[in-house]
mmCIF file of the N, C-alpha and C atoms, coordinates in Angstrom:
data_MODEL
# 
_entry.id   MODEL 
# 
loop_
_atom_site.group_PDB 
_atom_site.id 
_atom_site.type_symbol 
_atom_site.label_atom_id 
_atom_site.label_alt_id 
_atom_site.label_comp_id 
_atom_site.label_asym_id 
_atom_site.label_entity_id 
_atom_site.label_seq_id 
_atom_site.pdbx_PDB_ins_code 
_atom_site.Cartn_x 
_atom_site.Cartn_y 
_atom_site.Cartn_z 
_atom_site.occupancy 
_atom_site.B_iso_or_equiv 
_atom_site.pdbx_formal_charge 
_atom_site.auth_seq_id 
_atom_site.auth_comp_id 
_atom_site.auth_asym_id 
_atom_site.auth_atom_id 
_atom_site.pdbx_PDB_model_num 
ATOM 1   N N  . UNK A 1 1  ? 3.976   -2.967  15.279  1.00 0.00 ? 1  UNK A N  1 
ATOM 2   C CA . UNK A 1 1  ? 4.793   -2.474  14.187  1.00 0.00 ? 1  UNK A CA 1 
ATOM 3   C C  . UNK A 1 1  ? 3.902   -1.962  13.075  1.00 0.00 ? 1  UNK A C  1 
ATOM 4   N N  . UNK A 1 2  ? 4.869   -0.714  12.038  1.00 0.00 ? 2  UNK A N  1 
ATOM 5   C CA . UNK A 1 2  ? 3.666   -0.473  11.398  1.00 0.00 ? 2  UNK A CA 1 
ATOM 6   C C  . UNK A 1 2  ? 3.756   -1.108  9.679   1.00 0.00 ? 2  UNK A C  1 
ATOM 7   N N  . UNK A 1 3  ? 3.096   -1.230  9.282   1.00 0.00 ? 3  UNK A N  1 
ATOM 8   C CA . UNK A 1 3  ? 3.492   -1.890  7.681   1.00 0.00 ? 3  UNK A CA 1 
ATOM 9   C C  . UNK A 1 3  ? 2.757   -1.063  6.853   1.00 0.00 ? 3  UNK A C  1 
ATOM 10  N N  . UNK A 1 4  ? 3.484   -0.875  5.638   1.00 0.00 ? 4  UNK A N  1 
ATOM 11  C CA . UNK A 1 4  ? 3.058   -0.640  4.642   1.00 0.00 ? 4  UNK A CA 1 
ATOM 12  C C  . UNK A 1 4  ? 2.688   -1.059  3.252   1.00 0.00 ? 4  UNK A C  1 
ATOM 13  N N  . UNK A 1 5  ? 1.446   -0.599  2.681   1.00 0.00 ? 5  UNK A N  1 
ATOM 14  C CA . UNK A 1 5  ? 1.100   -1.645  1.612   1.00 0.00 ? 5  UNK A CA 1 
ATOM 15  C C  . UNK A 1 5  ? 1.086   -0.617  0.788   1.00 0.00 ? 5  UNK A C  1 
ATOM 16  N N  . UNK A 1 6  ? 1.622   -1.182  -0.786  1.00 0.00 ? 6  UNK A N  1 
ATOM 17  C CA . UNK A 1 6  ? 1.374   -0.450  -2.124  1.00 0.00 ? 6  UNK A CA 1 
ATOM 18  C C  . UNK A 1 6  ? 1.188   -1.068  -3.196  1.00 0.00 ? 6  UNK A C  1 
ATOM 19  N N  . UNK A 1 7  ? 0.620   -0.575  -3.787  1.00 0.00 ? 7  UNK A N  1 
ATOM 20  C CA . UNK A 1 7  ? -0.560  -0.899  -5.016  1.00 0.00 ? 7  UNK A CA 1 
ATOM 21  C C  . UNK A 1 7  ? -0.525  -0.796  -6.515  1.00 0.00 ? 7  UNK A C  1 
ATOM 22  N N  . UNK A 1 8  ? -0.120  -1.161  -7.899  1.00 0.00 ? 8  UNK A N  1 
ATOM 23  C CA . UNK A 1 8  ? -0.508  -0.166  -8.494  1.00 0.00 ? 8  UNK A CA 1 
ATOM 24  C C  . UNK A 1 8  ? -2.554  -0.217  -8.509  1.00 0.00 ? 8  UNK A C  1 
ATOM 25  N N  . UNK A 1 9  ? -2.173  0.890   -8.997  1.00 0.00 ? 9  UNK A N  1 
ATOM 26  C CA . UNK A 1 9  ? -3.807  1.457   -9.357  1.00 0.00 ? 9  UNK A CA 1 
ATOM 27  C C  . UNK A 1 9  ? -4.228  0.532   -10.493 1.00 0.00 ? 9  UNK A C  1 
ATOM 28  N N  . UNK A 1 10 ? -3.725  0.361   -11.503 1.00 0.00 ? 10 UNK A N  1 
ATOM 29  C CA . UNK A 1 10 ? -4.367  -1.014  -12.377 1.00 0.00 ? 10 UNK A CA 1 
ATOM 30  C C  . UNK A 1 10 ? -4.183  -2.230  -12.148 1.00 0.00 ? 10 UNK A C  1 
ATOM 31  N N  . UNK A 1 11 ? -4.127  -2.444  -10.414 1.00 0.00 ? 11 UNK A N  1 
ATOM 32  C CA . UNK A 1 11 ? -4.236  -4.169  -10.036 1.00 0.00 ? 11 UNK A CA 1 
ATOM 33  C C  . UNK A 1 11 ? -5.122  -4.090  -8.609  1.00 0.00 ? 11 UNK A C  1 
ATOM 34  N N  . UNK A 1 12 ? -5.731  -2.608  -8.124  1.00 0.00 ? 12 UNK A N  1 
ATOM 35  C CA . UNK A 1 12 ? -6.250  -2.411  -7.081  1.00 0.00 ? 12 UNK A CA 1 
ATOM 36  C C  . UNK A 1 12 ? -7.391  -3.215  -6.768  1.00 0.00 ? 12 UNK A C  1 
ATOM 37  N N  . UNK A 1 13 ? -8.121  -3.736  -7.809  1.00 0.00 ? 13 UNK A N  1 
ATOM 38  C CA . UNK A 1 13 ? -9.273  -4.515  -7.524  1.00 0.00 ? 13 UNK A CA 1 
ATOM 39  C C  . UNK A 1 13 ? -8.952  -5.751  -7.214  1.00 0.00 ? 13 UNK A C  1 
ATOM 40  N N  . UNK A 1 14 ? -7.778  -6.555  -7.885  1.00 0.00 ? 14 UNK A N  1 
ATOM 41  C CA . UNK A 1 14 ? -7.492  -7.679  -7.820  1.00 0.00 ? 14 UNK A CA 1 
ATOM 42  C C  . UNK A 1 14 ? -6.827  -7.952  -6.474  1.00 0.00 ? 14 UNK A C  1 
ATOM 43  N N  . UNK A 1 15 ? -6.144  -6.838  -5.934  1.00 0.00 ? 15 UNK A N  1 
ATOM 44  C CA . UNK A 1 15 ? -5.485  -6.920  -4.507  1.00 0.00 ? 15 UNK A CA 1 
ATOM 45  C C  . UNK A 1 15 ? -6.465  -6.834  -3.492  1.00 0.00 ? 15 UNK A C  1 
ATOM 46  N N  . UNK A 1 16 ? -7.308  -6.219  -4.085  1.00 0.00 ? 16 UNK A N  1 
ATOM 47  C CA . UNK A 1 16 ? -8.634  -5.850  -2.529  1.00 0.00 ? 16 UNK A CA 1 
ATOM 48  C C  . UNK A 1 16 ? -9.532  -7.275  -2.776  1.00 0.00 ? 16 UNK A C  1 
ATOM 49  N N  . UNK A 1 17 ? -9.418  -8.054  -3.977  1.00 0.00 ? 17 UNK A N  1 
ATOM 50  C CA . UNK A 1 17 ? -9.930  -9.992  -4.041  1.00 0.00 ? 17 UNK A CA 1 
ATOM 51  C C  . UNK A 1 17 ? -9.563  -10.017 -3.296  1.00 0.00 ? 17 UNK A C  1 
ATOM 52  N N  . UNK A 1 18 ? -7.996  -10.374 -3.725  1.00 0.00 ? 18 UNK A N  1 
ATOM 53  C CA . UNK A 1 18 ? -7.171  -11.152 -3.064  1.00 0.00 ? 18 UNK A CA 1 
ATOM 54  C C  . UNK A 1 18 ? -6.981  -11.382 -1.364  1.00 0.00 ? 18 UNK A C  1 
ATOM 55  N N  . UNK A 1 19 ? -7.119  -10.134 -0.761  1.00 0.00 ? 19 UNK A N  1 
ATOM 56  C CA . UNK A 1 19 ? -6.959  -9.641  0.917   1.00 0.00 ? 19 UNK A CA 1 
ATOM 57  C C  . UNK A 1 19 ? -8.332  -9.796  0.975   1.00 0.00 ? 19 UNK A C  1 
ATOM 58  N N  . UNK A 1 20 ? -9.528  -10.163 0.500   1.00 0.00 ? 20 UNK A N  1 
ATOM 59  C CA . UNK A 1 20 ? -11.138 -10.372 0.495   1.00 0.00 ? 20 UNK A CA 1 
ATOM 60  C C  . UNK A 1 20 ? -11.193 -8.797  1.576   1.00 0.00 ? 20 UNK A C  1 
ATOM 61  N N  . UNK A 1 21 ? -11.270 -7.482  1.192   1.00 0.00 ? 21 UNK A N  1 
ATOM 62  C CA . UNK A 1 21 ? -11.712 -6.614  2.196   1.00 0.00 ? 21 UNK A CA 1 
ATOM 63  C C  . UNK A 1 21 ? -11.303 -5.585  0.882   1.00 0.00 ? 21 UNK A C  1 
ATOM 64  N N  . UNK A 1 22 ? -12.714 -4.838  1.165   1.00 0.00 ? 22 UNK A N  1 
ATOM 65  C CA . UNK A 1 22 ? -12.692 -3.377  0.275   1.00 0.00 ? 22 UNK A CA 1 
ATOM 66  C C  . UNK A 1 22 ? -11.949 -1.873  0.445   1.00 0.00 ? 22 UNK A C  1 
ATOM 67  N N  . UNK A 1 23 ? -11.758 -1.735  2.522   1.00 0.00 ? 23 UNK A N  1 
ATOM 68  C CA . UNK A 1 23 ? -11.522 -0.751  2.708   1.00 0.00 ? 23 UNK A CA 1 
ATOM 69  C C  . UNK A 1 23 ? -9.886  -0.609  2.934   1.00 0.00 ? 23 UNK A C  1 
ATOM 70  N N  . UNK A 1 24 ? -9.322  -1.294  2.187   1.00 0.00 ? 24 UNK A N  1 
ATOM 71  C CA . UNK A 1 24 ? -7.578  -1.472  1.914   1.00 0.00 ? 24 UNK A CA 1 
ATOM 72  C C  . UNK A 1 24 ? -7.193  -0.295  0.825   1.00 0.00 ? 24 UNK A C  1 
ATOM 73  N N  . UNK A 1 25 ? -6.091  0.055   0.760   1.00 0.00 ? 25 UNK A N  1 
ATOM 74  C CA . UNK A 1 25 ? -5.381  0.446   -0.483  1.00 0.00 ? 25 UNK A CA 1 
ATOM 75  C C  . UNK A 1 25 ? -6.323  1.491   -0.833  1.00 0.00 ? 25 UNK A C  1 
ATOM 76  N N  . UNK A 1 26 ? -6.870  2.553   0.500   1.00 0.00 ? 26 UNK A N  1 
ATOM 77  C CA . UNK A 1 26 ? -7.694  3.796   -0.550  1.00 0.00 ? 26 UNK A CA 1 
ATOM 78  C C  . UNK A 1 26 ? -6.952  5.114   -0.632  1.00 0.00 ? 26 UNK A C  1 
ATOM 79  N N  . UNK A 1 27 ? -6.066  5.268   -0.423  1.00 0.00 ? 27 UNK A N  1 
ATOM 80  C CA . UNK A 1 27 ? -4.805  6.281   -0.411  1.00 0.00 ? 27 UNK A CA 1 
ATOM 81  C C  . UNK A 1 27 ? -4.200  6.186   -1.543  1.00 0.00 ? 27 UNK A C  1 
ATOM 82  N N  . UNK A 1 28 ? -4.597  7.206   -2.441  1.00 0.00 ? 28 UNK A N  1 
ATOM 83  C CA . UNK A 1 28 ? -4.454  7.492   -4.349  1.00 0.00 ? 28 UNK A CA 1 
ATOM 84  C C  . UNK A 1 28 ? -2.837  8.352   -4.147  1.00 0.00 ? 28 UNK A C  1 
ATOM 85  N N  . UNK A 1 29 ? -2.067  7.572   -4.756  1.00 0.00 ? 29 UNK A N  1 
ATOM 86  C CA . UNK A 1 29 ? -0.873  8.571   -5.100  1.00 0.00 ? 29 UNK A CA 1 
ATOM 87  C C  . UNK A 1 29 ? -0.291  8.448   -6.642  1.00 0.00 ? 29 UNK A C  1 
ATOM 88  N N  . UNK A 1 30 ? 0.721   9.180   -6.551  1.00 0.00 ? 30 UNK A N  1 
ATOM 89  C CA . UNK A 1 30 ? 1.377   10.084  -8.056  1.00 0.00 ? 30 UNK A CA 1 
ATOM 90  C C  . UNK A 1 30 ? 2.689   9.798   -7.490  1.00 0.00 ? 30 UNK A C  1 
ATOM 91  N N  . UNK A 1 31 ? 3.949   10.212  -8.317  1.00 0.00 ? 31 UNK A N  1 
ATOM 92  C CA . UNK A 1 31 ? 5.198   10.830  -8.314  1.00 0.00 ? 31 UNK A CA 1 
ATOM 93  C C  . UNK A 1 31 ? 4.781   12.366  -8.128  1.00 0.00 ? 31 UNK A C  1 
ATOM 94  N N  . UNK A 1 32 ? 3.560   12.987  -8.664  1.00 0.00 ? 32 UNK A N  1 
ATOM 95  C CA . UNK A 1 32 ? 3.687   14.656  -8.925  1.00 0.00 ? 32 UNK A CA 1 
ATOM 96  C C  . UNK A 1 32 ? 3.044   15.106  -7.379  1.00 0.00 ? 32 UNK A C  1 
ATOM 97  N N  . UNK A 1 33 ? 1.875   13.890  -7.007  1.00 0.00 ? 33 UNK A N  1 
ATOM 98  C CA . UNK A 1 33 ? 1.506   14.425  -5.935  1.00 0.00 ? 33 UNK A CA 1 
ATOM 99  C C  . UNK A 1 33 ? -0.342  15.089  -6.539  1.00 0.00 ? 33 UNK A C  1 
ATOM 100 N N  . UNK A 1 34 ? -0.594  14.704  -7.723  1.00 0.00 ? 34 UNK A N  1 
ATOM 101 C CA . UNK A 1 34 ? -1.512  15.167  -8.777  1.00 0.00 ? 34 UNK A CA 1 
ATOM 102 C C  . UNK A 1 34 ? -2.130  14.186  -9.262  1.00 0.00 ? 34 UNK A C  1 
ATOM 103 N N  . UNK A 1 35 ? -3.539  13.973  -10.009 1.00 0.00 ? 35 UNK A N  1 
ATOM 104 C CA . UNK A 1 35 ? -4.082  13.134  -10.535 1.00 0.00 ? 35 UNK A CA 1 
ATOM 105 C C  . UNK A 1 35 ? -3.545  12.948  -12.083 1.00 0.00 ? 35 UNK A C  1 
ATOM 106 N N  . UNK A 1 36 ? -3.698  11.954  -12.260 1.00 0.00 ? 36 UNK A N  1 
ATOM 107 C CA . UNK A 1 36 ? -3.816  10.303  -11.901 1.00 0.00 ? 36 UNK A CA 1 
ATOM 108 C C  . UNK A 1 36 ? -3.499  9.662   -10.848 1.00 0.00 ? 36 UNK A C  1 
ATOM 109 N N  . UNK A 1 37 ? -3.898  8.980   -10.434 1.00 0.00 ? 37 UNK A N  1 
ATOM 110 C CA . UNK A 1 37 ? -3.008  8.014   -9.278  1.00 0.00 ? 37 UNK A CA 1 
ATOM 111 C C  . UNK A 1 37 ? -2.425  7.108   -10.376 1.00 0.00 ? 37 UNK A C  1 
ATOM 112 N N  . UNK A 1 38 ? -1.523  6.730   -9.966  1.00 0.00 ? 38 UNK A N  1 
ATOM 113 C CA . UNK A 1 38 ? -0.468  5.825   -10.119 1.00 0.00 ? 38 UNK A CA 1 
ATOM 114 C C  . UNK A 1 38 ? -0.776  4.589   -9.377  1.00 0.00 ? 38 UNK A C  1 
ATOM 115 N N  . UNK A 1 39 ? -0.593  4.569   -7.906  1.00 0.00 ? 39 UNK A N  1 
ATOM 116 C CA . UNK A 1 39 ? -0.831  3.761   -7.213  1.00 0.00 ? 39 UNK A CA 1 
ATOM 117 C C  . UNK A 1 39 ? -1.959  4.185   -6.072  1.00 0.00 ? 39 UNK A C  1 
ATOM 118 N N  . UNK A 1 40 ? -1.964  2.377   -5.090  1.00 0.00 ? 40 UNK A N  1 
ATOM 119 C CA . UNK A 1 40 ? -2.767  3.016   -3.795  1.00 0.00 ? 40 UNK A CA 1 
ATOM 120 C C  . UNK A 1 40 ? -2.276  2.869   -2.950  1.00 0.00 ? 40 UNK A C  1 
ATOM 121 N N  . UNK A 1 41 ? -2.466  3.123   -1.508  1.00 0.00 ? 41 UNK A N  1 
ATOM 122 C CA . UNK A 1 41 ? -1.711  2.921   -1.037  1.00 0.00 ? 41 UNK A CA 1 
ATOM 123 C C  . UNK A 1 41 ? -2.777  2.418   0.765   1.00 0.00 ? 41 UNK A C  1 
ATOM 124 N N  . UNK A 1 42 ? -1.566  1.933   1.726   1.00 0.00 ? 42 UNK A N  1 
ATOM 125 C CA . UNK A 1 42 ? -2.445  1.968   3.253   1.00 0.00 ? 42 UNK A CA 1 
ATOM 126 C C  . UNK A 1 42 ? -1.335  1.581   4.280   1.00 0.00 ? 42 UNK A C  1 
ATOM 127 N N  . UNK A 1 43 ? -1.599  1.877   5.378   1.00 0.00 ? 43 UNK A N  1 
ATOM 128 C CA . UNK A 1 43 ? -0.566  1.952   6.581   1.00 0.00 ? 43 UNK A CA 1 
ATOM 129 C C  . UNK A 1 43 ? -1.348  0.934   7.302   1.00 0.00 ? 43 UNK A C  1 
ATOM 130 N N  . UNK A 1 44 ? -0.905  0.206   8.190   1.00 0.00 ? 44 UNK A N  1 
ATOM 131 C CA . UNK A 1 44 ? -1.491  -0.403  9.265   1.00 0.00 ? 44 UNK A CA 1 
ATOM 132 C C  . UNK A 1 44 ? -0.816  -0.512  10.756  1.00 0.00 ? 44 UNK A C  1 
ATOM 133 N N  . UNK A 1 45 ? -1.089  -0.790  12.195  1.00 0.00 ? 45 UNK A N  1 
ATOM 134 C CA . UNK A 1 45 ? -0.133  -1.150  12.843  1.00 0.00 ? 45 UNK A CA 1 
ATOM 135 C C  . UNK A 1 45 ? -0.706  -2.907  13.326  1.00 0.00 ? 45 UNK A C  1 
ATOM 136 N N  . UNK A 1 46 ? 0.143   -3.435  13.096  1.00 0.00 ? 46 UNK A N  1 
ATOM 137 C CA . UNK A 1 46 ? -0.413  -4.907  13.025  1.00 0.00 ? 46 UNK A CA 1 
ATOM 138 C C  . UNK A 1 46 ? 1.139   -5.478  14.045  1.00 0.00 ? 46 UNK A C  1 
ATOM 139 N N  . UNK A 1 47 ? 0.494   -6.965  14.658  1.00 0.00 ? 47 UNK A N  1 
ATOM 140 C CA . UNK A 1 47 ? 1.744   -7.772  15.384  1.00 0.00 ? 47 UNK A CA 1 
ATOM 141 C C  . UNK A 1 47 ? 2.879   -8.279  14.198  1.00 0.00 ? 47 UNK A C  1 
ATOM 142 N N  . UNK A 1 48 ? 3.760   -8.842  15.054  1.00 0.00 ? 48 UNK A N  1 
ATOM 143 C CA . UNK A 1 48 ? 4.804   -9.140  14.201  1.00 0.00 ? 48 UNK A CA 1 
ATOM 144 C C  . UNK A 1 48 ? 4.379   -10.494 13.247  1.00 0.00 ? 48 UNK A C  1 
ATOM 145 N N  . UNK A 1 49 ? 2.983   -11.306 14.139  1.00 0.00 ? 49 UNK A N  1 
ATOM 146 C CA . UNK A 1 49 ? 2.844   -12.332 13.245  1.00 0.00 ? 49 UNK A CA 1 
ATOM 147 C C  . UNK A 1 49 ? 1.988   -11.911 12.338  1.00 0.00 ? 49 UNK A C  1 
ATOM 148 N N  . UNK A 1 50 ? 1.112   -11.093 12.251  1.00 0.00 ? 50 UNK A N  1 
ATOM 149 C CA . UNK A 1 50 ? 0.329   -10.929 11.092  1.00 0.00 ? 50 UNK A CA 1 
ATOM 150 C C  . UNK A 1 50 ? 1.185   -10.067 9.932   1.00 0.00 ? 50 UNK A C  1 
ATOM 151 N N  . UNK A 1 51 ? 1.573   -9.701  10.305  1.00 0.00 ? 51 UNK A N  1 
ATOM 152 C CA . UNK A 1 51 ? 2.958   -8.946  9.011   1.00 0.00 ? 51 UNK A CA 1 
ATOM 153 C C  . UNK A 1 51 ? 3.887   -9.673  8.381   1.00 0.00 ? 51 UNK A C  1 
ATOM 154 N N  . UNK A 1 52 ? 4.177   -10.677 9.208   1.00 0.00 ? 52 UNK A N  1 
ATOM 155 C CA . UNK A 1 52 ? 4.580   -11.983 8.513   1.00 0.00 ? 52 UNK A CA 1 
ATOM 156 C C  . UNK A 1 52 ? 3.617   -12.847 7.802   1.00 0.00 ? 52 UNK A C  1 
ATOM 157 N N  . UNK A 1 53 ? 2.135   -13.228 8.069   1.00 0.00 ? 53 UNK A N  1 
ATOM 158 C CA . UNK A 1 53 ? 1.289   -13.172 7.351   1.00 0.00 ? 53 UNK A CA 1 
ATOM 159 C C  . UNK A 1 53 ? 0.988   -12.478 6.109   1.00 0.00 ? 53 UNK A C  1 
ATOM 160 N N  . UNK A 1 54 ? 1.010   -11.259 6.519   1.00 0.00 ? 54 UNK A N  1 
ATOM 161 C CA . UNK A 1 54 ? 0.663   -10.562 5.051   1.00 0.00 ? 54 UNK A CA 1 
ATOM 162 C C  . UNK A 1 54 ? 1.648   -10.357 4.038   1.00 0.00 ? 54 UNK A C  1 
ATOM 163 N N  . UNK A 1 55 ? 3.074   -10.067 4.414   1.00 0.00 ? 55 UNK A N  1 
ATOM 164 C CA . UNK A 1 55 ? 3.930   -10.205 3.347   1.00 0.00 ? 55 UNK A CA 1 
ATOM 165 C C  . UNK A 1 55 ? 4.580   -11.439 2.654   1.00 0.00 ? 55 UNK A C  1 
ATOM 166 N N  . UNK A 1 56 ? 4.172   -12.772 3.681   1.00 0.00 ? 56 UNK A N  1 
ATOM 167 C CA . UNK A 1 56 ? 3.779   -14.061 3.115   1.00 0.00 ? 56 UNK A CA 1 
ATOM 168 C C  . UNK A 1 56 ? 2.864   -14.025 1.878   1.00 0.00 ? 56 UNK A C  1 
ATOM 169 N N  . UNK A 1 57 ? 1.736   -13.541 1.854   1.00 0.00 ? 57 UNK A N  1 
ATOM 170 C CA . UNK A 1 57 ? 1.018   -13.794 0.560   1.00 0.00 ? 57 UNK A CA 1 
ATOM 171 C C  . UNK A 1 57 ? 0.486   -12.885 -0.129  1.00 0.00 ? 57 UNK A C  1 
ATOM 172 N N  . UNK A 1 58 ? 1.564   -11.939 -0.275  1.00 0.00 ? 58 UNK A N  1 
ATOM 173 C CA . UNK A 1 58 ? 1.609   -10.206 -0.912  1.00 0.00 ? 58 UNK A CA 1 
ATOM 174 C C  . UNK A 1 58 ? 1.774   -11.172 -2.350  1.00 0.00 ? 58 UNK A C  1 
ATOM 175 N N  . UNK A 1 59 ? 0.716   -10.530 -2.763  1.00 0.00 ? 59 UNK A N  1 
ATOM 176 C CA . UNK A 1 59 ? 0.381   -10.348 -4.447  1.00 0.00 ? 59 UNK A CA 1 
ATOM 177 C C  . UNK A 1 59 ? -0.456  -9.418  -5.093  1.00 0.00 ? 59 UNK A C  1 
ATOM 178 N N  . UNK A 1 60 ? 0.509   -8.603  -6.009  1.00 0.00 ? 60 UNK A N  1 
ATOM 179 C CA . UNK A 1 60 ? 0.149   -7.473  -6.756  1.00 0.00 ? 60 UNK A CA 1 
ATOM 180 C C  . UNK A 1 60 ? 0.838   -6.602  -5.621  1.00 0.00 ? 60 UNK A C  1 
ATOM 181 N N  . UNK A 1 61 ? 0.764   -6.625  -4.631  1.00 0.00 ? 61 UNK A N  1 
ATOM 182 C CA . UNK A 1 61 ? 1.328   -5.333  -3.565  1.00 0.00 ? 61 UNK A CA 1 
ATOM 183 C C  . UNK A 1 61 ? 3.133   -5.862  -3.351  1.00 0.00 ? 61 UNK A C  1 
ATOM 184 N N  . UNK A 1 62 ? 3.327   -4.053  -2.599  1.00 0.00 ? 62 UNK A N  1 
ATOM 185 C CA . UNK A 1 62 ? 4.126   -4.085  -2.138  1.00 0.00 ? 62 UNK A CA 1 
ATOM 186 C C  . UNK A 1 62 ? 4.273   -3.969  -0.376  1.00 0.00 ? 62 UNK A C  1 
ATOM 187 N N  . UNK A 1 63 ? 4.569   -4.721  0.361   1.00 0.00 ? 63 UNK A N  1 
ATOM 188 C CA . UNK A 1 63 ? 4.555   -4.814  1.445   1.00 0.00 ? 63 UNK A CA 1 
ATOM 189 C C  . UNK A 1 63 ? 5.593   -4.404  2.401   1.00 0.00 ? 63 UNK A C  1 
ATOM 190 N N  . UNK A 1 64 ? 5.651   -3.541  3.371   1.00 0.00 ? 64 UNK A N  1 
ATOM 191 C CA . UNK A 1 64 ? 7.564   -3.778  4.122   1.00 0.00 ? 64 UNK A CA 1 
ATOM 192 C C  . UNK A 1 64 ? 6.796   -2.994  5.388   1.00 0.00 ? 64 UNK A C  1 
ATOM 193 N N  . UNK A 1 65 ? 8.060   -3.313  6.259   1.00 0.00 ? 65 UNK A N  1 
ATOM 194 C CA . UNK A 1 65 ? 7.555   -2.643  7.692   1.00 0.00 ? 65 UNK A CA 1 
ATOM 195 C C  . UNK A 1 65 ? 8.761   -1.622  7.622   1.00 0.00 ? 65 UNK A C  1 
ATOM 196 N N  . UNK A 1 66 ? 7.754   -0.257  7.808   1.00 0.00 ? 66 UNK A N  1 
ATOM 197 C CA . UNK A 1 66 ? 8.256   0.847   7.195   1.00 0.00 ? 66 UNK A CA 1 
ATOM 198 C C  . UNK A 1 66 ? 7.410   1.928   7.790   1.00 0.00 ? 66 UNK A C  1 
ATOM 199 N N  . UNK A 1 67 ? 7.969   3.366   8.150   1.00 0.00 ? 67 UNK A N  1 
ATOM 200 C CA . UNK A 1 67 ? 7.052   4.761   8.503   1.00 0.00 ? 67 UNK A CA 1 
ATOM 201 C C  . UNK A 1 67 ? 6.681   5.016   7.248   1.00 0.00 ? 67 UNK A C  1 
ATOM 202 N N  . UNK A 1 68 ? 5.295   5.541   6.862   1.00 0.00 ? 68 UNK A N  1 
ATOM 203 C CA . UNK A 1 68 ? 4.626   5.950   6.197   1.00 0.00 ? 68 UNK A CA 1 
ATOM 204 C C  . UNK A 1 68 ? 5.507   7.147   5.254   1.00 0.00 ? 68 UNK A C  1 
ATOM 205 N N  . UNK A 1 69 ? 6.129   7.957   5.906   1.00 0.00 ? 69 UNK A N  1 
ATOM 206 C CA . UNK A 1 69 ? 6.903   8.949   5.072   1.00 0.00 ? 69 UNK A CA 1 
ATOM 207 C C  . UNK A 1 69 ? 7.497   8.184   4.795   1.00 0.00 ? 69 UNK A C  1 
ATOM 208 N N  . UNK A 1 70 ? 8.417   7.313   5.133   1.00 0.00 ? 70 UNK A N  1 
ATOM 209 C CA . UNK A 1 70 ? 9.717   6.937   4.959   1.00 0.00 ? 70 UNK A CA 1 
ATOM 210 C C  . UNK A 1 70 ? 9.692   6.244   3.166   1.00 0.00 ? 70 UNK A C  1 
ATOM 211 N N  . UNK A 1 71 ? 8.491   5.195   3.364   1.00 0.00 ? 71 UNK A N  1 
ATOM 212 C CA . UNK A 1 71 ? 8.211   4.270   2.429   1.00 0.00 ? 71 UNK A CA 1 
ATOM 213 C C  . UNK A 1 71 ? 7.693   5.279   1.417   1.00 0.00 ? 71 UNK A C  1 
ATOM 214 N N  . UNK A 1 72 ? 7.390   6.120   1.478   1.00 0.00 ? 72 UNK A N  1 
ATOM 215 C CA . UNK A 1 72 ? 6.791   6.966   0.340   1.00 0.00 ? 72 UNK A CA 1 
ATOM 216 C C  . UNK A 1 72 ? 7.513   7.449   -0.302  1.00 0.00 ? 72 UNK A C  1 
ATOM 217 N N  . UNK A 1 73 ? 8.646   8.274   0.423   1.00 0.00 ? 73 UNK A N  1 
ATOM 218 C CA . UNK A 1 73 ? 9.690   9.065   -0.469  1.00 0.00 ? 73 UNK A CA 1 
ATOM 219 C C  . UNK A 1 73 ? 10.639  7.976   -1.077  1.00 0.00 ? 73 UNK A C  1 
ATOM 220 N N  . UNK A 1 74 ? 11.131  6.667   -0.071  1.00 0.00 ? 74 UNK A N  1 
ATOM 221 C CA . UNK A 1 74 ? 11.639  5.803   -1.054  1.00 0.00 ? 74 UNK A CA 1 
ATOM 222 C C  . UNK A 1 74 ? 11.284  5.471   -2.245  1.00 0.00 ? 74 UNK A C  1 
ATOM 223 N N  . UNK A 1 75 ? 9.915   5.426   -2.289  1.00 0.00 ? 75 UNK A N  1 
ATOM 224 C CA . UNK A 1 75 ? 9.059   4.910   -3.533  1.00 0.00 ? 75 UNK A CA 1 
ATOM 225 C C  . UNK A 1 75 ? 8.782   5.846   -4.698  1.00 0.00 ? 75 UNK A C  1 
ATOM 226 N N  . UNK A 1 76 ? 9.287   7.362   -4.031  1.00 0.00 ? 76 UNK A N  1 
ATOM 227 C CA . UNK A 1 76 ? 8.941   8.444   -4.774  1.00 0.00 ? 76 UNK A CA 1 
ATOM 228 C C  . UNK A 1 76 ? 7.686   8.816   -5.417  1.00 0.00 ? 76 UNK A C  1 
ATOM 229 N N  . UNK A 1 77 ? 6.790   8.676   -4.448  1.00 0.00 ? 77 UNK A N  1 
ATOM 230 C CA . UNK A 1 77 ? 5.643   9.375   -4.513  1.00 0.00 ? 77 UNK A CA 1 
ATOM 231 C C  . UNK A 1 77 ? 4.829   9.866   -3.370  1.00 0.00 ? 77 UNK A C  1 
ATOM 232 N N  . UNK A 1 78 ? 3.993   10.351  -4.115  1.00 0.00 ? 78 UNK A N  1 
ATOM 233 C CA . UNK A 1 78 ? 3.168   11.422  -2.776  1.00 0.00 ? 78 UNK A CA 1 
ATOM 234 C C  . UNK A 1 78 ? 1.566   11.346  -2.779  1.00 0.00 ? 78 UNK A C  1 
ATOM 235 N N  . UNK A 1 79 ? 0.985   11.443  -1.826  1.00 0.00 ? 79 UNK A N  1 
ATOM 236 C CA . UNK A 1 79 ? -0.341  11.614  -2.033  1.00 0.00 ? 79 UNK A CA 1 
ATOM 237 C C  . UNK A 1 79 ? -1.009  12.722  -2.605  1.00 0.00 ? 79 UNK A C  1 
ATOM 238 N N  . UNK A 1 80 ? -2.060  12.293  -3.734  1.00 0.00 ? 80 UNK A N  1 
ATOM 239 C CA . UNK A 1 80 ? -2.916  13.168  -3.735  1.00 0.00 ? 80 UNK A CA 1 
ATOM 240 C C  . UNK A 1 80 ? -4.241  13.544  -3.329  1.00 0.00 ? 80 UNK A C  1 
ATOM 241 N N  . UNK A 1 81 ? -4.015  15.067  -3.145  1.00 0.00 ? 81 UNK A N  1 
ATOM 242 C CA . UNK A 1 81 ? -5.132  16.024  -2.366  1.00 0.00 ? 81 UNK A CA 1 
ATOM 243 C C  . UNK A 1 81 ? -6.114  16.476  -2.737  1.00 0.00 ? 81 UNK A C  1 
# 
């Protein structure tokens, strides 16, 4: 399954502590689709128990098992290029 994680951008360091791993949450997005980022963002495809794992001890993020578009436009934002 695939999950999705989101970020804001002024808690990104504390979330990449928290999950102890740097190369999380490097997908910079906006509402405009433009800099600033707003948030960060990352996709994964992980088992059903580790997704239950991770949205067990989601802090600062947002977590859901979700398509990558899908969760984005819900969230109303976009990546920037």
């Amino acid at each position: 399954m695939r999950i999705c994680i989101l970020c804001e951008s002024s808690r990104i360091e504390e979330a990449r502590k928290k999950y102890g791993r740097d190369n999380i949450l490097n997908i910079e997005l906006s509402s405009t689709g433009q800099k600033p980022a707003t948030h960060n963002f990352c996709t994964m495809v992980v088992t059903q128990e580790k997704a239950d794992k991770l949205i067990a001890m989601k802090e600062f993020v947002t977590i859901q098992i979700a398509e990558p578009k899908d969760f984005l436009e819900a969230n109303n934002l976009k990546m920037i290029k």
